[in-house]
DRENGU-484255 format. One record per residue: x, y, z of N, C-alpha, C, CB in turn; residue in one letter. Coordinates in nm, 4 decimals. Glycine has a CB too. Layout:
N
<node <X,Y,Z>,<X,Y,Z>,<X,Y,Z>,<X,Y,Z>,'a'> ...
//
This chain:
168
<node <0.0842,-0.1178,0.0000>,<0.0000,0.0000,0.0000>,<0.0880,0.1232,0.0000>,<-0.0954,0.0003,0.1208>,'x'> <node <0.0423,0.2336,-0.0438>,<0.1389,0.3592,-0.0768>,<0.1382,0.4107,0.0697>,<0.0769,0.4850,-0.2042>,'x'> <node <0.2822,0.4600,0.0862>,<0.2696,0.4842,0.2188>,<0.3237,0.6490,0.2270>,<0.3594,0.3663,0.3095>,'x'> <node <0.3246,0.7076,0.3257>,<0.3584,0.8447,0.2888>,<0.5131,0.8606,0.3072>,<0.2759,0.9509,0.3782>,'x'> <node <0.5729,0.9243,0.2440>,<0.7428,0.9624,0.2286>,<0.7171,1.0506,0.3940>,<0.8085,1.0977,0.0375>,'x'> <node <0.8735,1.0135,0.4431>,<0.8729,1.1267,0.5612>,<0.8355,1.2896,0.5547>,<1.0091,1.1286,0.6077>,'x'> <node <0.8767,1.2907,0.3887>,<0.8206,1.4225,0.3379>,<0.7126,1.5279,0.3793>,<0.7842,1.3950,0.2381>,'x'> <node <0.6465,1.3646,0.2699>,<0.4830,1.4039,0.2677>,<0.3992,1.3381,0.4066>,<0.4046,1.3283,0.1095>,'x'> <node <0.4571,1.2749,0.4841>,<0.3740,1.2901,0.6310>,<0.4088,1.4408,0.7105>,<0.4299,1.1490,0.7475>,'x'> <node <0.5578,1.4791,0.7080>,<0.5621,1.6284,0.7871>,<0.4474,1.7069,0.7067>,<0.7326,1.7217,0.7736>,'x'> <node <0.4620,1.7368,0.5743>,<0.3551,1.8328,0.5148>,<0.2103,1.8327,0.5763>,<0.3382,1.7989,0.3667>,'x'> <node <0.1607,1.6744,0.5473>,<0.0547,1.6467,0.5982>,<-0.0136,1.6706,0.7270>,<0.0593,1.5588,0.5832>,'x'> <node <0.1194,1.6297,0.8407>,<0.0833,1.7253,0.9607>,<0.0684,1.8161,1.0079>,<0.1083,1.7309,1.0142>,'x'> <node <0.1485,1.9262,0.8717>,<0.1692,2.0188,0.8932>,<0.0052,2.1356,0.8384>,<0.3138,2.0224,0.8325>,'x'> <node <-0.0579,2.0762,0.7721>,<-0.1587,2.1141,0.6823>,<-0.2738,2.1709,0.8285>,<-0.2157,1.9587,0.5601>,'x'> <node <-0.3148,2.2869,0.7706>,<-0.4292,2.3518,0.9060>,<-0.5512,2.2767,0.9048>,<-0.4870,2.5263,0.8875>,'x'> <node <-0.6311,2.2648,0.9781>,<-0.7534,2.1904,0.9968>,<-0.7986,2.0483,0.9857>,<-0.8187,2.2377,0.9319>,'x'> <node <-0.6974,2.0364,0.9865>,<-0.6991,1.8812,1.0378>,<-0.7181,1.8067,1.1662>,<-0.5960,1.8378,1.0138>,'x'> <node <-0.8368,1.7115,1.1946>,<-0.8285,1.6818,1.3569>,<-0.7530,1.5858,1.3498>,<-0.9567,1.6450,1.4445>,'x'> <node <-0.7244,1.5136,1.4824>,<-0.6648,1.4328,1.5250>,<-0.7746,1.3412,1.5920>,<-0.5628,1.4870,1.5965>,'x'> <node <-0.7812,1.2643,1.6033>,<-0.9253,1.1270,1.7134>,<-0.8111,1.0553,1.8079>,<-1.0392,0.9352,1.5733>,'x'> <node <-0.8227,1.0970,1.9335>,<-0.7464,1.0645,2.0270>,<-0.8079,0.9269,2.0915>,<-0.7326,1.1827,2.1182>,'x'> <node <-0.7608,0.8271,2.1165>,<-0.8186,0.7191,2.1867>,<-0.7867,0.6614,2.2990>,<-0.8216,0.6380,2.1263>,'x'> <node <-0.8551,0.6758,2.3937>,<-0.7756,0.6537,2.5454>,<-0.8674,0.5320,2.6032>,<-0.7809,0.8148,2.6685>,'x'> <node <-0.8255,0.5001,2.7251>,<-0.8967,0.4067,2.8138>,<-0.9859,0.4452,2.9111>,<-0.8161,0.3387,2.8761>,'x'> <node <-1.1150,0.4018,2.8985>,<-1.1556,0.4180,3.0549>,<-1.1732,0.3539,3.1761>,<-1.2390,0.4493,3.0614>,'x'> <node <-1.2023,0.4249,3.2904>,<-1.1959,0.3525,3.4002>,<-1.2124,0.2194,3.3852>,<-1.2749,0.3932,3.4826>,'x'> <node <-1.3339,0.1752,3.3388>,<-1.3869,0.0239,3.2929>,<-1.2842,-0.0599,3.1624>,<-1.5652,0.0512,3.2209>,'x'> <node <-1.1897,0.0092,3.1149>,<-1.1476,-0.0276,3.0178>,<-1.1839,-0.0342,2.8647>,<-1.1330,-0.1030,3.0547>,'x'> <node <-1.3265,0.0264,2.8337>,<-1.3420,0.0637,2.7531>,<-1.2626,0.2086,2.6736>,<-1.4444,0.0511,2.7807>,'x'> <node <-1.2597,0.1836,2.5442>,<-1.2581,0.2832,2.4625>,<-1.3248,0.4151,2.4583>,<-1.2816,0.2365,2.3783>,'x'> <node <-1.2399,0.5267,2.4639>,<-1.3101,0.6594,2.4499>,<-1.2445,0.7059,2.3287>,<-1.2955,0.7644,2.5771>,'x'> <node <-1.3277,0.7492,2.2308>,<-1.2640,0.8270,2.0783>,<-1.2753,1.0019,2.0811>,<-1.3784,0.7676,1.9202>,'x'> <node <-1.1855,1.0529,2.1297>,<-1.2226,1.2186,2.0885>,<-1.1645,1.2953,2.0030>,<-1.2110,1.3036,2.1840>,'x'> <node <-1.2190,1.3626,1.9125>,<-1.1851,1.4279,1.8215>,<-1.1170,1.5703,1.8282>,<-1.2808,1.4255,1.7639>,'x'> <node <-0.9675,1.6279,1.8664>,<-0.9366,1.7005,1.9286>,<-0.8202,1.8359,1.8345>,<-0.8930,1.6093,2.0396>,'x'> <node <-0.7759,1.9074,1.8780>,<-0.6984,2.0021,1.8006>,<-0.4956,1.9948,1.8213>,<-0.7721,2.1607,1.8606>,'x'> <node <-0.5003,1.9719,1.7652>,<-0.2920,1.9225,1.7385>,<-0.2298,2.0250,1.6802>,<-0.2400,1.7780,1.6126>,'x'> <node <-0.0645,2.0012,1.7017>,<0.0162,2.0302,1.6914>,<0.1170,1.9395,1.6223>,<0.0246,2.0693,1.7826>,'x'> <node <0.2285,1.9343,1.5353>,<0.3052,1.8394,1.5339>,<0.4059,1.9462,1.5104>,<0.2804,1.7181,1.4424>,'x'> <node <0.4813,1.9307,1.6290>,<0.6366,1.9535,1.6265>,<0.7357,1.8817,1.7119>,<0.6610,2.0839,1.6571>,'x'> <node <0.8680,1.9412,1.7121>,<0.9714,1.8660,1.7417>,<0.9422,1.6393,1.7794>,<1.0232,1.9736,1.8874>,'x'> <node <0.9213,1.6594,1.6644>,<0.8990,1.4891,1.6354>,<0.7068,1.4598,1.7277>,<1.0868,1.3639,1.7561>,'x'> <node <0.6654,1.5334,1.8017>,<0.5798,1.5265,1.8758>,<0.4576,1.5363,1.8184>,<0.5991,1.5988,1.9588>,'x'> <node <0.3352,1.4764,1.8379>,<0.1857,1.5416,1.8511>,<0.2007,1.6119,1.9897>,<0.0455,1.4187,1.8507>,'x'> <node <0.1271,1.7372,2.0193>,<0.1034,1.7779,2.1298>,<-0.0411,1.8427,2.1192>,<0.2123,1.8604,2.1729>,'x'> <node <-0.0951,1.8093,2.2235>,<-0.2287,1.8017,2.2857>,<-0.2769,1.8711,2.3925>,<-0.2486,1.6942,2.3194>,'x'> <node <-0.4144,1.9612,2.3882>,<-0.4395,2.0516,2.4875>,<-0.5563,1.9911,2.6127>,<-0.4915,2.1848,2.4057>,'x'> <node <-0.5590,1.9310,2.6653>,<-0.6954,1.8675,2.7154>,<-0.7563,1.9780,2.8337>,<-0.6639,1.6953,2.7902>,'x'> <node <-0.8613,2.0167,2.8303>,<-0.9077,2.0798,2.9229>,<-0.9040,1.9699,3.0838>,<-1.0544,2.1295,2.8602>,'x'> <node <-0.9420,2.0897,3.1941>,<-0.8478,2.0134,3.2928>,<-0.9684,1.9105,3.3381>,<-0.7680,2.1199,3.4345>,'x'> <node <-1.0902,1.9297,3.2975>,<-1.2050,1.8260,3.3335>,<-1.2620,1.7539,3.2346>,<-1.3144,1.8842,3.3937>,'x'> <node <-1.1949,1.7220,3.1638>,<-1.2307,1.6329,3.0187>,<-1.1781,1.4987,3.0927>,<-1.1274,1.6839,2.8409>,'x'> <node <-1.2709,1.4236,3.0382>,<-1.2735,1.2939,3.0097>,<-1.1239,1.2191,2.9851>,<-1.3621,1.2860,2.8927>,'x'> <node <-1.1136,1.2339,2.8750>,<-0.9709,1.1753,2.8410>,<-0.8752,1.2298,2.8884>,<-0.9361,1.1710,2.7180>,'x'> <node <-0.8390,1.3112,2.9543>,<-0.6929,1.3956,3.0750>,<-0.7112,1.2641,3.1747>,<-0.7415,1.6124,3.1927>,'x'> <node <-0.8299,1.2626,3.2497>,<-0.8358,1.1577,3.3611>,<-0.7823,1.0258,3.2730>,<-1.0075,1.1377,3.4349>,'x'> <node <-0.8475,1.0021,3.2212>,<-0.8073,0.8955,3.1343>,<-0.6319,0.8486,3.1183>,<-0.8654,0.9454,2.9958>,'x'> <node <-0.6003,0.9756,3.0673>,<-0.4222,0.9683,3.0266>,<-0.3648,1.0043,3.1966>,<-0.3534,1.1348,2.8717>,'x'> <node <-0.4521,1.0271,3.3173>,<-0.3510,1.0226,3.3930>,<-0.3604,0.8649,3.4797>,<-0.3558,1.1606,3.4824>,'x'> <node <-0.4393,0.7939,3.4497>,<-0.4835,0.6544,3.4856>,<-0.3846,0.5399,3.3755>,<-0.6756,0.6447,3.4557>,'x'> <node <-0.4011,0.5982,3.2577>,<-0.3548,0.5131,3.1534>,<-0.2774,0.5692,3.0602>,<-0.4506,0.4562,3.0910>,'x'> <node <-0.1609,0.6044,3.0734>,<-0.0869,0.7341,2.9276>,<-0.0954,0.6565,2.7852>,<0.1334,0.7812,2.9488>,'x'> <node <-0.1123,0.5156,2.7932>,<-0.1230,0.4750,2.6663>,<-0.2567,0.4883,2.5533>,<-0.0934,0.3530,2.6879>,'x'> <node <-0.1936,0.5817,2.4293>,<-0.3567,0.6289,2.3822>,<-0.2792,0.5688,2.1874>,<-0.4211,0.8945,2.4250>,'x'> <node <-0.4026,0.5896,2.1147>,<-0.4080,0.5568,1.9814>,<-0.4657,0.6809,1.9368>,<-0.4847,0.4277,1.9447>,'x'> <node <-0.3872,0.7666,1.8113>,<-0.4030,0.8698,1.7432>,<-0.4672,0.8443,1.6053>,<-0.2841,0.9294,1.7380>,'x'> <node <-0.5302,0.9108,1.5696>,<-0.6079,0.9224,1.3835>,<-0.6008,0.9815,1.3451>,<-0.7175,0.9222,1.3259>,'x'> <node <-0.4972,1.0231,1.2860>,<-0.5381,1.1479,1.1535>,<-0.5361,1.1378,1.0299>,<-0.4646,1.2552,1.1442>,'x'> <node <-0.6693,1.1914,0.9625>,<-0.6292,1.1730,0.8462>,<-0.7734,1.2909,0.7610>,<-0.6176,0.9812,0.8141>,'x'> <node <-0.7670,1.2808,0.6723>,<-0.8385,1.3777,0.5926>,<-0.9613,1.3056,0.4667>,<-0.7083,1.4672,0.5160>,'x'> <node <-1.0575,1.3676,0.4671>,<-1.1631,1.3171,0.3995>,<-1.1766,1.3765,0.2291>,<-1.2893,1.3558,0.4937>,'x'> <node <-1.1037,1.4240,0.1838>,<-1.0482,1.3990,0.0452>,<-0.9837,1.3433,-0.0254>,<-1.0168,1.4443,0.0132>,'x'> <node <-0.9517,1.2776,-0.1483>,<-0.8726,1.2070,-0.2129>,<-0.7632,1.3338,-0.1971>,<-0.9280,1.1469,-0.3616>,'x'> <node <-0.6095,1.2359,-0.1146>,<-0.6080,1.0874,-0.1747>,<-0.5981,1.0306,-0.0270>,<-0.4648,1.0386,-0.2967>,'x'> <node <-0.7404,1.0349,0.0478>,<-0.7304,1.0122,0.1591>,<-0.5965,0.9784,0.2575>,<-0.8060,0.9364,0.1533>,'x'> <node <-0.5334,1.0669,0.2641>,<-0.3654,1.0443,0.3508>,<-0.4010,1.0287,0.4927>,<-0.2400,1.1969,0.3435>,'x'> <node <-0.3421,0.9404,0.5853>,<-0.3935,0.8876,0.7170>,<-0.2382,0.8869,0.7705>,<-0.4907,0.7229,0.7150>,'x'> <node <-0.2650,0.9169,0.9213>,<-0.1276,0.9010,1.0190>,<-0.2013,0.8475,1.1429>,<-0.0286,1.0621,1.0571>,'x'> <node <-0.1250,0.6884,1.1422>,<-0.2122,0.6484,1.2769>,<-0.0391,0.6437,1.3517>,<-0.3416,0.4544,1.2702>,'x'> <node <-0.1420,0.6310,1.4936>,<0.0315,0.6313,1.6054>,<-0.0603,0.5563,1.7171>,<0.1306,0.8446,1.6841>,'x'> <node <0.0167,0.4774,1.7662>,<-0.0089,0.3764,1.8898>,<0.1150,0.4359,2.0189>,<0.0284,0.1784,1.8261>,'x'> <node <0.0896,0.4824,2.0975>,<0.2179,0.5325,2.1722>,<0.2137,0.5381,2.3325>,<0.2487,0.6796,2.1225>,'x'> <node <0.2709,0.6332,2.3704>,<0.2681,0.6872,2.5023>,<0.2454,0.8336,2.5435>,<0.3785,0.6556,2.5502>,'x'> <node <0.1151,0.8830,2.6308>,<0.1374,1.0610,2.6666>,<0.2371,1.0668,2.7219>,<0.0401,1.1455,2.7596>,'x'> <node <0.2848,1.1873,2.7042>,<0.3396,1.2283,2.8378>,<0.3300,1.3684,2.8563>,<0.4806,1.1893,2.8566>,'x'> <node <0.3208,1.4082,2.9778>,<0.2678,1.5248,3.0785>,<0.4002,1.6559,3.0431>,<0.2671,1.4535,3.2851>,'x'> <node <0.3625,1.7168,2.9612>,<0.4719,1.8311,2.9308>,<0.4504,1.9776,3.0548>,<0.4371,1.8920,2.7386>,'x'> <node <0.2969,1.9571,3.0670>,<0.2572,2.0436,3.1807>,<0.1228,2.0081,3.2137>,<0.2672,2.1934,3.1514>,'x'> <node <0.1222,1.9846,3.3272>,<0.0143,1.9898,3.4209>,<-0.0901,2.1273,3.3861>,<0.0857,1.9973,3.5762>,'x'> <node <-0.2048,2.0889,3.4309>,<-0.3318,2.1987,3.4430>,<-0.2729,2.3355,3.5173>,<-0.4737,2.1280,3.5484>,'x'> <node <-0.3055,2.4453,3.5295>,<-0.2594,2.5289,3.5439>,<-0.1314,2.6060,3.5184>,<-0.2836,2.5172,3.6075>,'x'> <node <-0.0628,2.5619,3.4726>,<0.0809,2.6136,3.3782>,<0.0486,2.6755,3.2580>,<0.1822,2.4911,3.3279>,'x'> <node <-0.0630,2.7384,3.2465>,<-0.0952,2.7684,3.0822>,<-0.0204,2.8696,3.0463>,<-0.2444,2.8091,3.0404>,'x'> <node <0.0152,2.9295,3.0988>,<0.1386,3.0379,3.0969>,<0.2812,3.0514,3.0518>,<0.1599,3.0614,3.2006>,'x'> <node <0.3093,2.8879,3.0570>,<0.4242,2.9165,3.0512>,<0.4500,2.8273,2.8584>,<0.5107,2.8529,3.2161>,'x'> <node <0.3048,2.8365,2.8204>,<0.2857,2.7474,2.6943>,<0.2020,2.8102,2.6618>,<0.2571,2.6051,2.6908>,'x'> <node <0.1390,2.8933,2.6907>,<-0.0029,2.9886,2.5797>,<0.0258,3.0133,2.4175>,<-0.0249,3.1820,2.6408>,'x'> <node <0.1864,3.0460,2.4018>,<0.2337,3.0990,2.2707>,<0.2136,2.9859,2.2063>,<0.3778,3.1571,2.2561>,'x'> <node <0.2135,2.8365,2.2408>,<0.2307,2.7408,2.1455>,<0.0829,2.6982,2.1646>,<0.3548,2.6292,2.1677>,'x'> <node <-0.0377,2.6678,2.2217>,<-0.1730,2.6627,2.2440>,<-0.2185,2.8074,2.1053>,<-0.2106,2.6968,2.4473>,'x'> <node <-0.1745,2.9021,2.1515>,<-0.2128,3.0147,2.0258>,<-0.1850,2.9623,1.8644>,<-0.1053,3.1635,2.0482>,'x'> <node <-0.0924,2.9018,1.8375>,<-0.0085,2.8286,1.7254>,<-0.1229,2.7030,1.6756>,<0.1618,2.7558,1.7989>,'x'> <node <-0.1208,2.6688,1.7624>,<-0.2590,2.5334,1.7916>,<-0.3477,2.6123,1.7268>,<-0.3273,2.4810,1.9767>,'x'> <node <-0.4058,2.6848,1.7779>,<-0.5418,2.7354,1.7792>,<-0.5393,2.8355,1.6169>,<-0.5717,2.8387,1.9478>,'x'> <node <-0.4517,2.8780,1.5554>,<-0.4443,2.9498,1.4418>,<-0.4454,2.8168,1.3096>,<-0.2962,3.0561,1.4541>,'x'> <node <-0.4094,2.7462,1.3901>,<-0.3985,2.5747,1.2774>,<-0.5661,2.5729,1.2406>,<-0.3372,2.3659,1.4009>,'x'> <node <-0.6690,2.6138,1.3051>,<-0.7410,2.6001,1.3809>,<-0.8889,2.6895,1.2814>,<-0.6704,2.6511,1.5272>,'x'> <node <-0.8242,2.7847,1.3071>,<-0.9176,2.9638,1.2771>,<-0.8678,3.0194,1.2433>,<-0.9721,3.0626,1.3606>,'x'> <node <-0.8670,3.1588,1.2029>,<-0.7788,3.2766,1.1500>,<-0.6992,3.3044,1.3037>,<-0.8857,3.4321,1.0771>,'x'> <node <-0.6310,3.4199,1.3003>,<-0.5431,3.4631,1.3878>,<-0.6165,3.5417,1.5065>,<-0.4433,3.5432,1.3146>,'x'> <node <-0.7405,3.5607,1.3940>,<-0.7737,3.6576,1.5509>,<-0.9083,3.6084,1.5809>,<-0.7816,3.8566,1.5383>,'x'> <node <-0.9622,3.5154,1.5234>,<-1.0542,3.3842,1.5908>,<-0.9801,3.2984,1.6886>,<-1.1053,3.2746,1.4735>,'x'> <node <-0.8595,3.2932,1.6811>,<-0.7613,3.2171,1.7874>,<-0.7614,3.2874,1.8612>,<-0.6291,3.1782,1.7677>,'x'> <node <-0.7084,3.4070,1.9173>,<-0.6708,3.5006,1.9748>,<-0.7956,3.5506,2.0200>,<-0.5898,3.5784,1.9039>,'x'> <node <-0.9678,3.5732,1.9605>,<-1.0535,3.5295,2.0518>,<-1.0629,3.4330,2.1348>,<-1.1273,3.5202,2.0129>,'x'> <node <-1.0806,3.3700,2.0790>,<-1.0783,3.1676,2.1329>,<-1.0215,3.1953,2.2386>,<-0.9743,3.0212,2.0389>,'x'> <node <-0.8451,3.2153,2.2510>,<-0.7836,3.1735,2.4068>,<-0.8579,3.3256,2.5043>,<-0.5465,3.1700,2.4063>,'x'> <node <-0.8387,3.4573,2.4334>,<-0.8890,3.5262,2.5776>,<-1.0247,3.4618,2.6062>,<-0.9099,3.7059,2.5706>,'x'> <node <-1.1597,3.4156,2.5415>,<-1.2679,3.3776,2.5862>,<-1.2547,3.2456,2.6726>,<-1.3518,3.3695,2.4786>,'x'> <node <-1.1424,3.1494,2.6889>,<-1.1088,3.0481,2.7713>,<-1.0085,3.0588,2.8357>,<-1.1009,2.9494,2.7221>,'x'> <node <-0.9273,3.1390,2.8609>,<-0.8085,3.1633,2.8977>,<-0.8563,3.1264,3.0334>,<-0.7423,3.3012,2.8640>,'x'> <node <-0.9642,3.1087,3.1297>,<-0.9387,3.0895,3.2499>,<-1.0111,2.8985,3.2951>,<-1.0137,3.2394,3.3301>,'x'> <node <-0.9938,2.8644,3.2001>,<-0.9905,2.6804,3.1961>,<-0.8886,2.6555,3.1606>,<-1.0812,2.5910,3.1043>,'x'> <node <-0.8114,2.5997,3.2774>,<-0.6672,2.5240,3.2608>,<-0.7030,2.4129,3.1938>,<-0.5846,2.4813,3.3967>,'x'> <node <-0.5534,2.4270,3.1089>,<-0.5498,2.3358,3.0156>,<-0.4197,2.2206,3.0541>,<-0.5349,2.4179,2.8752>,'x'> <node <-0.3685,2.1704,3.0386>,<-0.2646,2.0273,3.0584>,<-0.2161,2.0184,2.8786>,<-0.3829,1.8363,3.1318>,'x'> <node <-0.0918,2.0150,2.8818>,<-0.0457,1.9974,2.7336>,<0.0523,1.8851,2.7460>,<0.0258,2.1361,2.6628>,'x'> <node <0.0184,1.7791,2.6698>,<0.0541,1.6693,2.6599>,<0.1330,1.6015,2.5217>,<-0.0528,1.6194,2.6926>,'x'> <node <0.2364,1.5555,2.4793>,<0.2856,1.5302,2.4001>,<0.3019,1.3709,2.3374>,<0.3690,1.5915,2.4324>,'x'> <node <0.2960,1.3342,2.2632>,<0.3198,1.1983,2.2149>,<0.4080,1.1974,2.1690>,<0.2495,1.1399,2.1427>,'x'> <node <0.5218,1.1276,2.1716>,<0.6240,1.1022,2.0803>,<0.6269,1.0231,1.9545>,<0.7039,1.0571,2.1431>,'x'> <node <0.6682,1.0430,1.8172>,<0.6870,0.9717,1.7004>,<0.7815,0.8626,1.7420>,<0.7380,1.0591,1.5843>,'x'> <node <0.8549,0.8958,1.7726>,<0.9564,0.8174,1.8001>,<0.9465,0.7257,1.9084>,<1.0542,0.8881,1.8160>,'x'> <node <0.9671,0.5850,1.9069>,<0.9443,0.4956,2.0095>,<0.7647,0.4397,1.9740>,<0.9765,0.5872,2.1732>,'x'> <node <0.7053,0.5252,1.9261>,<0.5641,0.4750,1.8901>,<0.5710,0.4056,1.7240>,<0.4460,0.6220,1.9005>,'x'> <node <0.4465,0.3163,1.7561>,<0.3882,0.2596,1.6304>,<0.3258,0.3482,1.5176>,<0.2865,0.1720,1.6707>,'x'> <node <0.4081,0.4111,1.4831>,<0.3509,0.4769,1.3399>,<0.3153,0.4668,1.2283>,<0.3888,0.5272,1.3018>,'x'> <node <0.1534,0.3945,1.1613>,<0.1688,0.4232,0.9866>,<0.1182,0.5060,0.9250>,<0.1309,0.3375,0.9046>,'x'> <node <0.1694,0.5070,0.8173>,<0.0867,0.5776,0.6910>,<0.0088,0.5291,0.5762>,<0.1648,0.6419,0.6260>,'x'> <node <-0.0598,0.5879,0.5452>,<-0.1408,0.5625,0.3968>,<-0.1607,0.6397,0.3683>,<-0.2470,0.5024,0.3672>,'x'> <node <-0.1782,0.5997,0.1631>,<-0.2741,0.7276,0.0928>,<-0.3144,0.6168,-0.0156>,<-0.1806,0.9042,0.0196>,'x'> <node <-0.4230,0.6766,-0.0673>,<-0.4195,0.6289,-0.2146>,<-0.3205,0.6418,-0.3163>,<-0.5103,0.6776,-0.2711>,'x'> <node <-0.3037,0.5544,-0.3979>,<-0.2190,0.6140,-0.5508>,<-0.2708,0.7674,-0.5781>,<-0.2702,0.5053,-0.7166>,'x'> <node <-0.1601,0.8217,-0.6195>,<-0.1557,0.9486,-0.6706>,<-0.1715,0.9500,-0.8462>,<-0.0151,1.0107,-0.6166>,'x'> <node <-0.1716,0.9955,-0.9246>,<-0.2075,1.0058,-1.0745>,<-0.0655,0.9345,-1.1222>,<-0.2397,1.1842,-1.1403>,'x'> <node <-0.0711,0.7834,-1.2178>,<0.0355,0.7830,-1.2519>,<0.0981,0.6659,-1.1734>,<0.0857,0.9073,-1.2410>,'x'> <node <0.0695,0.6399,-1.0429>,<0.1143,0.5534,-0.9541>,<-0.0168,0.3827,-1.0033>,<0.0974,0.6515,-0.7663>,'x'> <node <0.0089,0.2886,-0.9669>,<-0.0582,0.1653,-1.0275>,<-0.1342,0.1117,-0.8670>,<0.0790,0.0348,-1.1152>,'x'> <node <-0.2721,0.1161,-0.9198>,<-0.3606,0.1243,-0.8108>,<-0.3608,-0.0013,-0.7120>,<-0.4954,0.1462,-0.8670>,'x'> <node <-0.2832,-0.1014,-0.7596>,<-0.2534,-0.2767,-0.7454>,<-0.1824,-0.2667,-0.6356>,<-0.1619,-0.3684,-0.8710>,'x'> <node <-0.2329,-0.3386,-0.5043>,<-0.1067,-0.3191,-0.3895>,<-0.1841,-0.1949,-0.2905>,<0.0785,-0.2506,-0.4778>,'x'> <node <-0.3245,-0.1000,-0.2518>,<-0.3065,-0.0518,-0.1954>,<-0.3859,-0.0778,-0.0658>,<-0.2984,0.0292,-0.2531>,'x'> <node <-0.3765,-0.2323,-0.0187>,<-0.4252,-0.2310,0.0707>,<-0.2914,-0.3488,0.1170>,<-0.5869,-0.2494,0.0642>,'x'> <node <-0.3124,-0.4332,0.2466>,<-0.1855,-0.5388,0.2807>,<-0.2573,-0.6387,0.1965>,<-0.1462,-0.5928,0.4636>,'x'> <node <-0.1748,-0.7238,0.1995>,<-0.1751,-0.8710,0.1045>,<-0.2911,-0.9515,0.2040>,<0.0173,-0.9754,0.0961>,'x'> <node <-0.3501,-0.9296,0.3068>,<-0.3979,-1.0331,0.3350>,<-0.5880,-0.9989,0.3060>,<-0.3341,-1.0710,0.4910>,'x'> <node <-0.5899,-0.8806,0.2717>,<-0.7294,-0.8221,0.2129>,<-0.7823,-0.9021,0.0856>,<-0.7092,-0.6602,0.1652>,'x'> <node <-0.6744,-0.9225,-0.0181>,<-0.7043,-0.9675,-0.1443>,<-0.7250,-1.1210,-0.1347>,<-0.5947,-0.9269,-0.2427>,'x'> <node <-0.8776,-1.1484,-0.2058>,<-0.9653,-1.2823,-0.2253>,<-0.8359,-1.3217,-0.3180>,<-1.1530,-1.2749,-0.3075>,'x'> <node <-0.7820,-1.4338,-0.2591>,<-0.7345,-1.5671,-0.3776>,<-0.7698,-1.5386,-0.5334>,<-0.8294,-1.7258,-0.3411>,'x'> <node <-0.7092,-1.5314,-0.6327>,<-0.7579,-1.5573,-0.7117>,<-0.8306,-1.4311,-0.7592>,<-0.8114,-1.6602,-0.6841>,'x'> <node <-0.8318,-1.3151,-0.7045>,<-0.8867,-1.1772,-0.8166>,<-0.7929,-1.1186,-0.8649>,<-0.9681,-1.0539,-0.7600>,'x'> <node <-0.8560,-1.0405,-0.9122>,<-0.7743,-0.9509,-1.0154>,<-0.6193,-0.8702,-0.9526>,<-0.8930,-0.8207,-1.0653>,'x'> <node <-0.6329,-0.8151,-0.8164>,<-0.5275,-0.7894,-0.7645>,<-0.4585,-0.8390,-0.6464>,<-0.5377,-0.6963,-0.7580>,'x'> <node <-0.4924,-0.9899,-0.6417>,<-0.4419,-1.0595,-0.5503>,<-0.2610,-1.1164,-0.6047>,<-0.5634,-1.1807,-0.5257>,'x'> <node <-0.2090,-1.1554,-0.5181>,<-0.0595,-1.1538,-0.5504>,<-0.0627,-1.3598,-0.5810>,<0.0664,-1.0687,-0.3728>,'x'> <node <-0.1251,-1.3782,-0.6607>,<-0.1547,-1.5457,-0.6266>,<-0.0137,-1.5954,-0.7403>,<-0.3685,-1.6224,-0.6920>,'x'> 
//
């Protein structure tokens, strides 16, 4: 399956409005899916969780979470990550990270829909949390691009015996 060049995954992360679907554990061990606002820098996803959300409790019970990103246009490009949080700052430190939450938030809205956004919340601590690329399970996908041979874009174990793009 076509997978993305290190290239074209930085670009991709790098692209504004894109969510991320964060997946954490709950108390019971079930699955929680939330659909949330990212960052990707220094090798990192980083993550804003408000300080009474669901999934914060979650990542401080269980740091191990599963990431989704990906986009609903051809050529549908996807970045999944299986990893570990970790606690870059605790709830109430928003201060000493607002400039990069603002950065977040312009990925987001225009500059000064962001810059609404944080003064209208500025007083719900937030917790900013990072995932690392590195050390985590990372893949990629996309579809063939124009030119590329459409044969091959799923794993080998999808294709029925015996069709047209099975490897028999």
């Amino acid at each position: 399956m076509p997978r993305l060049t290190s290239a074209e995954r930085e670009a991709f992360l790098a692209e504004p409005g894109i969510l991320c679907r964060i997946a954490t554990l709950n108390a019971d061990g079930s699955p929680s899916v939330t659909p949330i606002w990212f960052i990707h820098e220094g090798g990192e996803i980083l993550v804003t969780p408000r300080a009474e959300s669901a999934w914060l409790a979650n990542l401080r019970r269980d740091p191990r979470v599963a990431l989704s990103i990906d986009e609903q246009p051809h050529p549908y490009r996807k970045v999944t990550v299986e990893g570990v949080a970790r606690f870059v700052h605790e709830t109430g430190n928003d201060d000493a990270w607002r400039d990069l939450y603002r950065r977040i938030a312009r990925r987001y809205t225009s500059a000064e829909g962001a810059e609404h956004y944080i003064q209208e919340t500025i007083d719900q601590p937030r917790a900013l949390i990072a995932i690392p690329l590195a050390g985590s399970k990372v893949l990629t996908w996309r579809m063939p691009v124009p030119g590329e041979a459409f044969r091959g874009i799923w794993h080998d174990r999808y294709y029925v015996p015996g069709s047209k793009m099975a490897r028999d």
